[in-house]
LUMRO-167441 format. One record per residue (C-alpha): residue number from 1; residue in three letters; chain; x, y negated, z. Coordinates in Angstrom, 3 decimals. Each point is the difference from the previous one (the first is absolute). Layout:
N
+-----+--------+--------+----------+----------+----------+
: num : residu : chaine :     east :    north :       up :
+-----+--------+--------+----------+----------+----------+
: NUM :    ALA :      A :        X :        Y :        Z :
...
+-----+--------+--------+----------+----------+----------+
! end
This chain:
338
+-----+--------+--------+----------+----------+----------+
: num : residu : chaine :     east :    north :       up :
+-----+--------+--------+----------+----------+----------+
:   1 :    UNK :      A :   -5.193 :  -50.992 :    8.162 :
:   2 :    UNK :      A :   -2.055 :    3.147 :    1.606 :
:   3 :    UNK :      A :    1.970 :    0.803 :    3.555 :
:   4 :    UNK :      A :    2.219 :    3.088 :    0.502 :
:   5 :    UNK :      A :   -0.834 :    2.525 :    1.315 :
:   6 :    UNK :      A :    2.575 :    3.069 :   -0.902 :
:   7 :    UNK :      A :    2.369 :    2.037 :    1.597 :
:   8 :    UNK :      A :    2.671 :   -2.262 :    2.565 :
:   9 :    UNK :      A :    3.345 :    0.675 :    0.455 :
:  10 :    UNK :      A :    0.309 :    3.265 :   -2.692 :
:  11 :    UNK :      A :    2.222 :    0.836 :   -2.093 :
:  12 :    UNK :      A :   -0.818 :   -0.010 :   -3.963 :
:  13 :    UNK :      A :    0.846 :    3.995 :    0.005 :
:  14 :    UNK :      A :   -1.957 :    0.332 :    3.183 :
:  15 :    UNK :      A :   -3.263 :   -1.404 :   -1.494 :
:  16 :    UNK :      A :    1.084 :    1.712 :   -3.898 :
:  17 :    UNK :      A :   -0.257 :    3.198 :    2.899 :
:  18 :    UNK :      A :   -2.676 :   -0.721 :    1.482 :
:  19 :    UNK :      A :   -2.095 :   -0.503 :   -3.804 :
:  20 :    UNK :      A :    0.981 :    3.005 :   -0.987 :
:  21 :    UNK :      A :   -0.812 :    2.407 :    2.843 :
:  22 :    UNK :      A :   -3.224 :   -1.019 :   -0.353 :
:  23 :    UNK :      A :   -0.442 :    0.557 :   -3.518 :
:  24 :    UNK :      A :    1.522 :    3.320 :    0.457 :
:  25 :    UNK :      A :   -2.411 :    0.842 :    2.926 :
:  26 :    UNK :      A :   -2.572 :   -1.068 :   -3.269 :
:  27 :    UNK :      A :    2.001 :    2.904 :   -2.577 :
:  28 :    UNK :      A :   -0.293 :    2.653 :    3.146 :
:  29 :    UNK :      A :   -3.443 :   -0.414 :    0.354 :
:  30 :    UNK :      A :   -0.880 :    0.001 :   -4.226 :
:  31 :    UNK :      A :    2.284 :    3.344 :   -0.239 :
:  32 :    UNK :      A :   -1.379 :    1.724 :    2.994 :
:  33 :    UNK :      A :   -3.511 :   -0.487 :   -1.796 :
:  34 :    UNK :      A :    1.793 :    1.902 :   -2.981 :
:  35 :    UNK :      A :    1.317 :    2.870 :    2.420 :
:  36 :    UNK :      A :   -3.529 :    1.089 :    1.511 :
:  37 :    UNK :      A :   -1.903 :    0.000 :   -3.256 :
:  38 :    UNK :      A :    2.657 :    2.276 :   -1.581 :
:  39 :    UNK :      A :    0.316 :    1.976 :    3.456 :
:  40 :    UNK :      A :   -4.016 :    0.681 :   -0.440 :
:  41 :    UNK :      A :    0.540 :    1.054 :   -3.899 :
:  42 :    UNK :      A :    3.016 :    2.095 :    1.332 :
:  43 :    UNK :      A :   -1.996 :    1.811 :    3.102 :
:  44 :    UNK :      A :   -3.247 :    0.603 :   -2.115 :
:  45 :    UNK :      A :    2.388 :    2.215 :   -3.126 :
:  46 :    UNK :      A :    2.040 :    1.451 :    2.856 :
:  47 :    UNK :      A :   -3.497 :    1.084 :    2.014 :
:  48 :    UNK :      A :   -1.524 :    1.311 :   -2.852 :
:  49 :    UNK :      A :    3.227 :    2.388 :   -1.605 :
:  50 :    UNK :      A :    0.996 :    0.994 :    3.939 :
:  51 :    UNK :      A :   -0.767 :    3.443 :   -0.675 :
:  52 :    UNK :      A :    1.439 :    0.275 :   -3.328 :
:  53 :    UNK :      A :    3.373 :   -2.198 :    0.721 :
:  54 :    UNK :      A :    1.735 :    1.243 :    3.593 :
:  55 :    UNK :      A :    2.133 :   -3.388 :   -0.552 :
:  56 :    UNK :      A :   -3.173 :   -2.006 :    0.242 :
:  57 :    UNK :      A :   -0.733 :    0.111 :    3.656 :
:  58 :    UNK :      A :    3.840 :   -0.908 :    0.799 :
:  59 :    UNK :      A :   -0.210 :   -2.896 :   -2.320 :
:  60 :    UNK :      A :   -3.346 :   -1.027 :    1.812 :
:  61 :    UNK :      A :    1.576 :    0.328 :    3.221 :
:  62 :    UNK :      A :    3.382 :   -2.130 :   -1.553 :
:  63 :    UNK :      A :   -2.159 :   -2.843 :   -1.406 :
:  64 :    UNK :      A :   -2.468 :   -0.360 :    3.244 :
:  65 :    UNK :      A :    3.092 :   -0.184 :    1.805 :
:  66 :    UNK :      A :    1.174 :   -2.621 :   -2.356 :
:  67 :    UNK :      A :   -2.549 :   -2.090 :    0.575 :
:  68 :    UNK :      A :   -0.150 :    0.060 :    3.965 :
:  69 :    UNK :      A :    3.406 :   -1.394 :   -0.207 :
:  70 :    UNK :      A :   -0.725 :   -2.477 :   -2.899 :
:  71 :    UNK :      A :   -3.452 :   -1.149 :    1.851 :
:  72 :    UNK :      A :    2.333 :   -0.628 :    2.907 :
:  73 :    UNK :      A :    2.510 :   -1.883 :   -1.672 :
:  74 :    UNK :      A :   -2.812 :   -1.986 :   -1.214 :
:  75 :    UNK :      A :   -1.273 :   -0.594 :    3.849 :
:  76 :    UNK :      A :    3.415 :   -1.002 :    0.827 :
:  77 :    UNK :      A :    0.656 :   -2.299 :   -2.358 :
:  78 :    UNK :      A :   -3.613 :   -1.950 :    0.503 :
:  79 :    UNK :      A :    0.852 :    0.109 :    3.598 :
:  80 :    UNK :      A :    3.037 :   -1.411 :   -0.480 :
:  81 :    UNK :      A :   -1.310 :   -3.320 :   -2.236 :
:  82 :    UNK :      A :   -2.128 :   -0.325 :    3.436 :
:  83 :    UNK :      A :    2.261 :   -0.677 :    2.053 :
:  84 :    UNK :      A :    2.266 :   -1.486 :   -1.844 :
:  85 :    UNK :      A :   -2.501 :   -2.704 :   -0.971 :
:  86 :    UNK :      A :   -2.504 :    0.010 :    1.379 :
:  87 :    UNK :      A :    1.296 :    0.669 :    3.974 :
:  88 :    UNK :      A :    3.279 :   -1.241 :   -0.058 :
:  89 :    UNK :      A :   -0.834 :   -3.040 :   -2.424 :
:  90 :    UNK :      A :    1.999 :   -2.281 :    2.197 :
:  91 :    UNK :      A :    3.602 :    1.962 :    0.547 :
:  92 :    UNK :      A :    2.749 :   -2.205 :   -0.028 :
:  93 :    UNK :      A :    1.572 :    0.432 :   -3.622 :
:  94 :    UNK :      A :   -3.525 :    1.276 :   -1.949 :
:  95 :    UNK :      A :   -2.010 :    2.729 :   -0.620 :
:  96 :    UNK :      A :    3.759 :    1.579 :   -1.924 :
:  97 :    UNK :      A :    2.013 :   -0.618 :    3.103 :
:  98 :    UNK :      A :   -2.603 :    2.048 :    2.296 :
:  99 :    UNK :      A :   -0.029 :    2.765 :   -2.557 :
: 100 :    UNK :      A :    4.088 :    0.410 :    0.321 :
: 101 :    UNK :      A :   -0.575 :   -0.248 :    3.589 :
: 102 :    UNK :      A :   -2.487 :    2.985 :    0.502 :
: 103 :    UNK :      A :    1.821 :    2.857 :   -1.619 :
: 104 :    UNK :      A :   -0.052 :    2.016 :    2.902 :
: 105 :    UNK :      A :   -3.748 :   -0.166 :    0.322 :
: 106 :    UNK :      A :   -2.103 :    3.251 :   -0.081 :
: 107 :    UNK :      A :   -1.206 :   -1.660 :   -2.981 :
: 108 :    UNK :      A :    2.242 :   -0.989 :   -1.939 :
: 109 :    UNK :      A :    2.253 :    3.879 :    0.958 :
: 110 :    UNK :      A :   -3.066 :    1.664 :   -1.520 :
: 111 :    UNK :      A :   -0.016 :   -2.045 :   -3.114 :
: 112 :    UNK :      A :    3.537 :    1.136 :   -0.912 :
: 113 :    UNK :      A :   -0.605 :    3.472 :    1.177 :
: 114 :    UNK :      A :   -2.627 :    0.262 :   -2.282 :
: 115 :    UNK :      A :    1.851 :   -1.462 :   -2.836 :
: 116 :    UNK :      A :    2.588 :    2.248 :   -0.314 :
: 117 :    UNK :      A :   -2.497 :    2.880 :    0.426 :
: 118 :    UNK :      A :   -1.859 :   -0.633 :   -3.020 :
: 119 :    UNK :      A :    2.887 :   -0.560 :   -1.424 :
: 120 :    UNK :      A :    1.987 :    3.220 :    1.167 :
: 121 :    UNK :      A :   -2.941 :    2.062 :   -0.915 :
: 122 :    UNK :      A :   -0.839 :   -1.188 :   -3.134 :
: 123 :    UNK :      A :    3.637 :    1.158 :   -1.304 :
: 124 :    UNK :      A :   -0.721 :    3.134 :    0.988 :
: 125 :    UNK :      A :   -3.044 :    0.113 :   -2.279 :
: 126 :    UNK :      A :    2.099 :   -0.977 :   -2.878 :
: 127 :    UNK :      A :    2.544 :    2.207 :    0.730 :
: 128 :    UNK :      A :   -2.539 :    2.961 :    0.330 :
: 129 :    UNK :      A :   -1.183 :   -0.887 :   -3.729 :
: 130 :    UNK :      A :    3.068 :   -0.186 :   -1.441 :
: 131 :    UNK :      A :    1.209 :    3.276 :    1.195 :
: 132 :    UNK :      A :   -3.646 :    1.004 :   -1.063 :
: 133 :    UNK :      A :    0.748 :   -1.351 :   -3.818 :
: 134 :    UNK :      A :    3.514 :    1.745 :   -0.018 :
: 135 :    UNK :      A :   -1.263 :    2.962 :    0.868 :
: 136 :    UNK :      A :   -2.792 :   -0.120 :   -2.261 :
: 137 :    UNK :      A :    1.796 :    2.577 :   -2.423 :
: 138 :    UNK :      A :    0.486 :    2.528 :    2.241 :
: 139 :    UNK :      A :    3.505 :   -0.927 :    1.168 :
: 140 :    UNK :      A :   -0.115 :   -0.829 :    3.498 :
: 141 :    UNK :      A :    3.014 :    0.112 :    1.156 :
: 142 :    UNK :      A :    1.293 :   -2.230 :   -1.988 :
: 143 :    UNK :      A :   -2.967 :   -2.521 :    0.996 :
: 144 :    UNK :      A :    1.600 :    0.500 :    3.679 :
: 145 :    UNK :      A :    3.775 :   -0.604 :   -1.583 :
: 146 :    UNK :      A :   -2.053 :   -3.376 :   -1.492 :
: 147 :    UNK :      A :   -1.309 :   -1.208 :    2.727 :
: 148 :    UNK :      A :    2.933 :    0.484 :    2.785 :
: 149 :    UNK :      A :    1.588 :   -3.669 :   -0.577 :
: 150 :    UNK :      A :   -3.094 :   -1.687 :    0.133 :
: 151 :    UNK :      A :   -0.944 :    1.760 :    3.327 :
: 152 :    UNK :      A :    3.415 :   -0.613 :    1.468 :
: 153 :    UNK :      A :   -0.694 :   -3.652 :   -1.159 :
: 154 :    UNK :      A :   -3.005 :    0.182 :    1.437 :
: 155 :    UNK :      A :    1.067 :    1.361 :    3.325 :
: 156 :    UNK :      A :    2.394 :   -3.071 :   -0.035 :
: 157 :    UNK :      A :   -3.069 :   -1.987 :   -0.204 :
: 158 :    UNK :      A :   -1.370 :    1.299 :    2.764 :
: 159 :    UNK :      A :    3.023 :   -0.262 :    2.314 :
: 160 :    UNK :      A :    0.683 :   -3.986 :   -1.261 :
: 161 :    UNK :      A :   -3.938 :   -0.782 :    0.319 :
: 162 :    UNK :      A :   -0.274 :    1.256 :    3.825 :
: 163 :    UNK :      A :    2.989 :   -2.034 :    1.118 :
: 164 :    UNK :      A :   -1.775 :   -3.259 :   -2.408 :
: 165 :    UNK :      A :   -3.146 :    1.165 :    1.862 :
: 166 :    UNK :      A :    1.825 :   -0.488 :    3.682 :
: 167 :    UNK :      A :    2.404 :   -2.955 :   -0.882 :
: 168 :    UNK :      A :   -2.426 :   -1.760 :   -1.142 :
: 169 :    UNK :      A :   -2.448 :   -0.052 :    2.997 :
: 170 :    UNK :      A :    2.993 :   -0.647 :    2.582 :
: 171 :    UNK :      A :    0.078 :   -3.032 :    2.413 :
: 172 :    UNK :      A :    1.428 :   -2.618 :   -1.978 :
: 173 :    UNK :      A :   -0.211 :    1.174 :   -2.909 :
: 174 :    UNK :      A :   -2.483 :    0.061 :   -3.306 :
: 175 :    UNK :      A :   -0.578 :    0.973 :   -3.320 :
: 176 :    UNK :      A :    2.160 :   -2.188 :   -1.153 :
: 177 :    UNK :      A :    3.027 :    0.121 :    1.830 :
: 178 :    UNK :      A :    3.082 :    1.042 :   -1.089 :
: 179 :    UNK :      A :    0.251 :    3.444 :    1.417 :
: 180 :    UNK :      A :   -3.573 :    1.036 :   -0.601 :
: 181 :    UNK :      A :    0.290 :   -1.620 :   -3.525 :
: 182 :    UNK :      A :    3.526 :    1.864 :   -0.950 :
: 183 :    UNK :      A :   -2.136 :    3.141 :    1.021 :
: 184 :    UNK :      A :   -3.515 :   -1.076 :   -1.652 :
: 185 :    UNK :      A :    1.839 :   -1.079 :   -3.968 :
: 186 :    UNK :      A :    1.866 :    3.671 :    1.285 :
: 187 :    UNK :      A :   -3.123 :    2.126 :    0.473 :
: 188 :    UNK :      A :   -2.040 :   -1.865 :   -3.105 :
: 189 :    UNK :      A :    3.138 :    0.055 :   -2.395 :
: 190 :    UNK :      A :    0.313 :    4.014 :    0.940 :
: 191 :    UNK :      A :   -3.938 :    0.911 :   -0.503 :
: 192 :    UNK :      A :   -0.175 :   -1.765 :   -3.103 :
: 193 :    UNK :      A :    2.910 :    1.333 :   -1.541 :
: 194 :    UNK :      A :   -1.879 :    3.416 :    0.940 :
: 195 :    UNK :      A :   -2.918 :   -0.877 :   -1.349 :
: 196 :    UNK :      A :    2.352 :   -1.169 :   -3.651 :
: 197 :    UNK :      A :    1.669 :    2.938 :    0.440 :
: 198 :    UNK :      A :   -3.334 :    2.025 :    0.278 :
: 199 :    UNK :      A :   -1.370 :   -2.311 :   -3.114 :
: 200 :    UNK :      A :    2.706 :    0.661 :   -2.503 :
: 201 :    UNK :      A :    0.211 :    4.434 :    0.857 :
: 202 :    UNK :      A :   -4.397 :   -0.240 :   -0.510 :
: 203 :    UNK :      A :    0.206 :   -1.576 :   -3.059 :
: 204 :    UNK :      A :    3.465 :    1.814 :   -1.243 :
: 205 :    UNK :      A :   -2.135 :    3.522 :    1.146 :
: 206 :    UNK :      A :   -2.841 :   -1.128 :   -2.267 :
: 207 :    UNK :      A :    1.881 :   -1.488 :   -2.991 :
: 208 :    UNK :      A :    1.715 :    3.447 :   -0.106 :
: 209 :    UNK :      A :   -3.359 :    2.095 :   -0.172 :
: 210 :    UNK :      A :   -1.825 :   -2.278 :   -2.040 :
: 211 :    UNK :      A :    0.657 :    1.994 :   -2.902 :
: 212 :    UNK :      A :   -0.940 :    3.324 :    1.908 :
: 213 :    UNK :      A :   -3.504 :   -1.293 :    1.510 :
: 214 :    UNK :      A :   -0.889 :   -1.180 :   -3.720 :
: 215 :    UNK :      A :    0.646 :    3.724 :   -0.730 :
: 216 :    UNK :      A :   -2.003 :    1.741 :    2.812 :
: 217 :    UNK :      A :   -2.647 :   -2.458 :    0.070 :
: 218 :    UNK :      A :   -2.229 :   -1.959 :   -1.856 :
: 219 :    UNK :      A :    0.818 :   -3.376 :   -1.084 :
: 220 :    UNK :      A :   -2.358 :   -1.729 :    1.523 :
: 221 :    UNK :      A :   -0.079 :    2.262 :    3.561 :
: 222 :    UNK :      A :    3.935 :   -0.399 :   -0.099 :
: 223 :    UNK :      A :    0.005 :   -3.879 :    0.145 :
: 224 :    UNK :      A :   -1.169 :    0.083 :    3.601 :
: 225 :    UNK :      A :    3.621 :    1.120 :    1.158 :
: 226 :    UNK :      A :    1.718 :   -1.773 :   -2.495 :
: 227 :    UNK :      A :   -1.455 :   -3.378 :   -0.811 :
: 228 :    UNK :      A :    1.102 :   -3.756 :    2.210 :
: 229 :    UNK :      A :   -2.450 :    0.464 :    2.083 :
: 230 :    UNK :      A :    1.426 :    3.702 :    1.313 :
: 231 :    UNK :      A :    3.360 :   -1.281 :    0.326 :
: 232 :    UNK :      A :   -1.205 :   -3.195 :    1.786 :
: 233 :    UNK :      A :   -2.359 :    1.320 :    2.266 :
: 234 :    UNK :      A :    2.220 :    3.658 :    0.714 :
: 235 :    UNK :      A :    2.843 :   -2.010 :    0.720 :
: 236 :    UNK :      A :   -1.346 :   -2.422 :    2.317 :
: 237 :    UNK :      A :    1.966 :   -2.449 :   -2.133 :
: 238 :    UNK :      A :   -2.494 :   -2.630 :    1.079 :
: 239 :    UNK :      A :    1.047 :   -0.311 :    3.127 :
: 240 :    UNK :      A :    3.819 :   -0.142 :   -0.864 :
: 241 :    UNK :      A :   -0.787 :   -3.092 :   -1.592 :
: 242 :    UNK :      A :   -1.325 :   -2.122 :    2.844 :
: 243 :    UNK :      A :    2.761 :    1.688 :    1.892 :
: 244 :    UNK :      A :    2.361 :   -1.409 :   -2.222 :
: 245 :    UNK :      A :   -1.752 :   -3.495 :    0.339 :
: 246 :    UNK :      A :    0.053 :    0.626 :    3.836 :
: 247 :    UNK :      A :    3.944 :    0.308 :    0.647 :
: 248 :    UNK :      A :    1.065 :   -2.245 :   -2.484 :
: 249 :    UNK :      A :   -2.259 :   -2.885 :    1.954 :
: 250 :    UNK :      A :    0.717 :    1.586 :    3.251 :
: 251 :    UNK :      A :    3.934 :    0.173 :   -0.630 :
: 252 :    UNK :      A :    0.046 :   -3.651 :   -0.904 :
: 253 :    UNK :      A :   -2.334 :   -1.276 :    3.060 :
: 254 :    UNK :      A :   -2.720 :   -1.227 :   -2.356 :
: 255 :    UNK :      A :   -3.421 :   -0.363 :    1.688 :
: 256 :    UNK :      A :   -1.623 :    1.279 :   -2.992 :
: 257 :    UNK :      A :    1.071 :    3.147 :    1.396 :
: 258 :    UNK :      A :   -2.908 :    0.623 :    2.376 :
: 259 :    UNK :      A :   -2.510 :   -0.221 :   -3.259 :
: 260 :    UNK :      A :    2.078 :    2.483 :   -1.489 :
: 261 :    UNK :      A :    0.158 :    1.802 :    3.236 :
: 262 :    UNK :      A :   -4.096 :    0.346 :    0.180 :
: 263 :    UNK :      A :    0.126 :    1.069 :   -3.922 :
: 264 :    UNK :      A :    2.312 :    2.665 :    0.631 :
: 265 :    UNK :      A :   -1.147 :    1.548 :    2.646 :
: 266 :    UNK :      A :   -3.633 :    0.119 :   -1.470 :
: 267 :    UNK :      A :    1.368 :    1.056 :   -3.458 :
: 268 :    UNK :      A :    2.121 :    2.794 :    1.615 :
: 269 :    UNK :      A :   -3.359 :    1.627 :    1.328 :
: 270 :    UNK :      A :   -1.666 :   -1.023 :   -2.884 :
: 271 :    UNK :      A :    2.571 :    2.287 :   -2.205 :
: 272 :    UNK :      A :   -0.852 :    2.714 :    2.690 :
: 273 :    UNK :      A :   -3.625 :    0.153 :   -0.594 :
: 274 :    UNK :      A :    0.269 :    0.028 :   -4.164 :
: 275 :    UNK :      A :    2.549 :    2.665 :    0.530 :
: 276 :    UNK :      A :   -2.626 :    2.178 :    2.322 :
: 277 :    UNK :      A :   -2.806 :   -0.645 :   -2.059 :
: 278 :    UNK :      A :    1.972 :    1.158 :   -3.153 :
: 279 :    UNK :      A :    0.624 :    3.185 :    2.166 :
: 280 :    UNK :      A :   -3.410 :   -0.064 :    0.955 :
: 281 :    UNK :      A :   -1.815 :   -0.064 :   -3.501 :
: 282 :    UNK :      A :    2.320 :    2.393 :   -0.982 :
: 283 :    UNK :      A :    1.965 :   -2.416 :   -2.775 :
: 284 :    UNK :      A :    3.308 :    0.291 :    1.832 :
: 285 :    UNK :      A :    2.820 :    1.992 :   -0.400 :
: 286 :    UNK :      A :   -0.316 :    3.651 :    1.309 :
: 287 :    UNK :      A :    2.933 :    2.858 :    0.296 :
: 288 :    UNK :      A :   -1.555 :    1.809 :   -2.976 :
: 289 :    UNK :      A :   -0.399 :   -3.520 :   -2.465 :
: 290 :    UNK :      A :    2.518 :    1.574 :   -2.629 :
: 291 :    UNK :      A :   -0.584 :    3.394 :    0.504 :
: 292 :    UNK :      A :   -3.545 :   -0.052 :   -0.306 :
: 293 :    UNK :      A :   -1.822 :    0.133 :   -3.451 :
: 294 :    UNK :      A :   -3.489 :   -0.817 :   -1.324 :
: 295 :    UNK :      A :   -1.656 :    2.456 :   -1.631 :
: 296 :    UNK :      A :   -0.792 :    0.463 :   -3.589 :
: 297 :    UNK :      A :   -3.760 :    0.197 :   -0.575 :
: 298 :    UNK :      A :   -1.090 :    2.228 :   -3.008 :
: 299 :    UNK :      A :   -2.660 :   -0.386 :   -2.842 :
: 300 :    UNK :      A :   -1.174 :    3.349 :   -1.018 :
: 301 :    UNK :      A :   -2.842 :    0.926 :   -2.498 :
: 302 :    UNK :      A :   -2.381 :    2.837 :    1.342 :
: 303 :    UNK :      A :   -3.176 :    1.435 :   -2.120 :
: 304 :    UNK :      A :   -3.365 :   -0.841 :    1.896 :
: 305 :    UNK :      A :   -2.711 :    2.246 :   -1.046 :
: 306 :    UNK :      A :   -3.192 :   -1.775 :    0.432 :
: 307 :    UNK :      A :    1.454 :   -2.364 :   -2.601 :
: 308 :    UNK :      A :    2.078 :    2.295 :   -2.536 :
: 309 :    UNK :      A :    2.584 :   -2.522 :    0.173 :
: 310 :    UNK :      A :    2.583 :   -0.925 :    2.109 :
: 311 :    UNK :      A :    0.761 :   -2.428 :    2.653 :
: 312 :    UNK :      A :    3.276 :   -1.611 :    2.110 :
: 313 :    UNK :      A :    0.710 :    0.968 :    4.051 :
: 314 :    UNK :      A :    2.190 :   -1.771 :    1.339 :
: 315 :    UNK :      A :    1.979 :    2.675 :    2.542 :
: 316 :    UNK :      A :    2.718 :   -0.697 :    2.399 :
: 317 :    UNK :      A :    3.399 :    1.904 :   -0.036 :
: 318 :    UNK :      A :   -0.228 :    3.313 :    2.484 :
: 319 :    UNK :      A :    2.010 :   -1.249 :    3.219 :
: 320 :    UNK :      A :    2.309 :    2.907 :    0.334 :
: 321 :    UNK :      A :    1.453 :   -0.038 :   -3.353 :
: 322 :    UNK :      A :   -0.231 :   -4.126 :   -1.004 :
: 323 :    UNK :      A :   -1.734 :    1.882 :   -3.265 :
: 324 :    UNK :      A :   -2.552 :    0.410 :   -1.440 :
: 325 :    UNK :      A :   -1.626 :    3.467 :   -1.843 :
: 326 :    UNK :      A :   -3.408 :   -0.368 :   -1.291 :
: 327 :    UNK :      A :   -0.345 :    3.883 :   -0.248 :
: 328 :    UNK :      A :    0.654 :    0.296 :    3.788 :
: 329 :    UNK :      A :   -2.278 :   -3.055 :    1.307 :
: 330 :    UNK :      A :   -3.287 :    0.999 :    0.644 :
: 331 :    UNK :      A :   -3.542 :   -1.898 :   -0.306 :
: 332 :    UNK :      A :   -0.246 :   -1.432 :    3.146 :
: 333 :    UNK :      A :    3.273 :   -1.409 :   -0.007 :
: 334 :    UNK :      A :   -0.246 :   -1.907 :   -2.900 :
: 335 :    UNK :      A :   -1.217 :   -3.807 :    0.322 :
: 336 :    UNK :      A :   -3.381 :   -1.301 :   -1.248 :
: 337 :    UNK :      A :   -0.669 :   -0.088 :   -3.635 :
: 338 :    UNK :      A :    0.624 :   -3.861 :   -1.441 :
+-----+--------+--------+----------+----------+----------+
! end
């Protein structure tokens, strides 16, 4: 029989803790991998249109910031595996027991700051795109009727996540005790239902214009703002599913809940970054979506002399009228000859 040589004097939990920080520290890492080569995508489309899209500079600016706070979340949390085993191998109760101990470390302060930044801020983005997708039809004050629970809700957020943010890094106190818990399942169960909330008026919006984007547009150009995809990717609903994952674990003190912890987090920036580059590529919803309309391109038959027959132009409508009169349009405004 080989000799022992595991943990001594830990708890079962402790050690099921202990496994499964590490293999979130493993998710972080993977998703933040993700996050800059969709940040590069993003920055290169919002470079290149910044003098035809005012909104792409701000976006820019949004998503760099973004990322400063991600990349330091990422710092933290390497940091933190450190020390916890790697310099403090030998605290009395484990590598767990030294992690509930160290809340009010710089360290371990920043890592929850950071947190519920990303977290705050990436609500706002969804919120923007909803109000963006109600008001798509012209009506925007009813987009700002829409959206006034979910931003109350998501001012609640805000207030519940700052005190999670402080409880949880006071003397004494952790993650996972009961105050900073009652606040944490609080702060989670409140952004999520935002985010659900957010879901279900995106694709309600879209399921009611369906029929009036198959009208406007062409079939195929209209199933970029209708189609899965668009109602996935606009409504950030991949995030709300790790979320979802996230409390229920969290709520019920399962370790698994720092894996789904690392998923979240990198799926919530993850949903961030498709939204962007959707904006960016200029596949996302717009205000104008359903009022604008593609215009008709016209086949007309015009007598060339030099062969005594005729051949097709293809012209474009005039642009102050949406028509088109061939006895108005002169040669050099009609296209090449096919």
């Amino acid at each position: 029989m080989s000799p022992y040589y595991g943990p001594v004097g830990e708890k079962q939990s402790d050690i099921d803790y202990e496994r499964n920080f590490m293999a979130g520290d493993v998710v972080v890492g993977t998703g933040y991998g993700a996050q800059l080569m969709l940040y590069v995508s993003c920055a290169l489309f919002l470079w290149k249109r910044r003098k035809q899209t005012p909104q792409s500079m701000f976006l820019l600016a949004y998503m760099s910031f973004m990322l400063l706070i991600e990349s330091l979340f990422i710092a933290v949390q390497a940091r933190t595996v450190q020390m916890i085993y790697i310099e403090n191998r030998n605290y009395p109760g484990g590598p767990w027991a030294f992690f509930l101990a160290s809340q009010t470390a710089g360290i371990n302060v920043t890592f929850y700051a950071t947190l519920f930044l990303l977290t705050f801020l990436s609500d706002i983005l969804v919120l923007w795109r909803c109000w963006v997708i109600w008001a798509a039809s012209g009506q925007t004050t009813l987009a700002w009727i829409v959206i006034t629970f979910p931003g109350i809700c998501l001012l609640a957020s805000f207030v519940l996540g700052t005190l999670w943010t402080l409880q949880s890094s006071q003397p004494n106190l952790s993650l996972y005790s009961k105050l900073p818990m009652a606040y944490g399942i609080s702060y989670y169960a409140i952004s999520l239902s935002t985010n659900i909330i957010l879901t279900l008026l995106i694709i309600g919006r879209l399921a009611v214009h369906r029929r009036t984007l198959l009208k406007n547009l062409p079939e195929d150009l209209a199933g970029h703002y209708i189609s899965l995809a668009t109602i996935i990717v606009e409504s950030a609903a991949l995030y709300s599913v790790f979320a979802a994952l996230f409390l229920v674990t969290y709520a019920i003190n399962n370790p698994t809940n720092q894996i789904w912890l690392g998923v979240t987090s990198a799926c919530q920036q993850i949903a961030n970054l498709l939204i962007i580059y959707r904006v960016a590529e200029g596949s996302a919803w717009q205000m104008d979506t359903l009022t604008s309309k593609a215009p008709p391109i016209h086949f007309k038959s015009y007598p060339d002399p030099s062969t005594h027959g005729g051949s097709f132009h293809i012209v474009a409508p005039s642009t102050s009228t949406g028509s088109f009169d061939p006895e108005l349009t002169s040669k050099d405004e009609r296209s090449e000859v096919v």
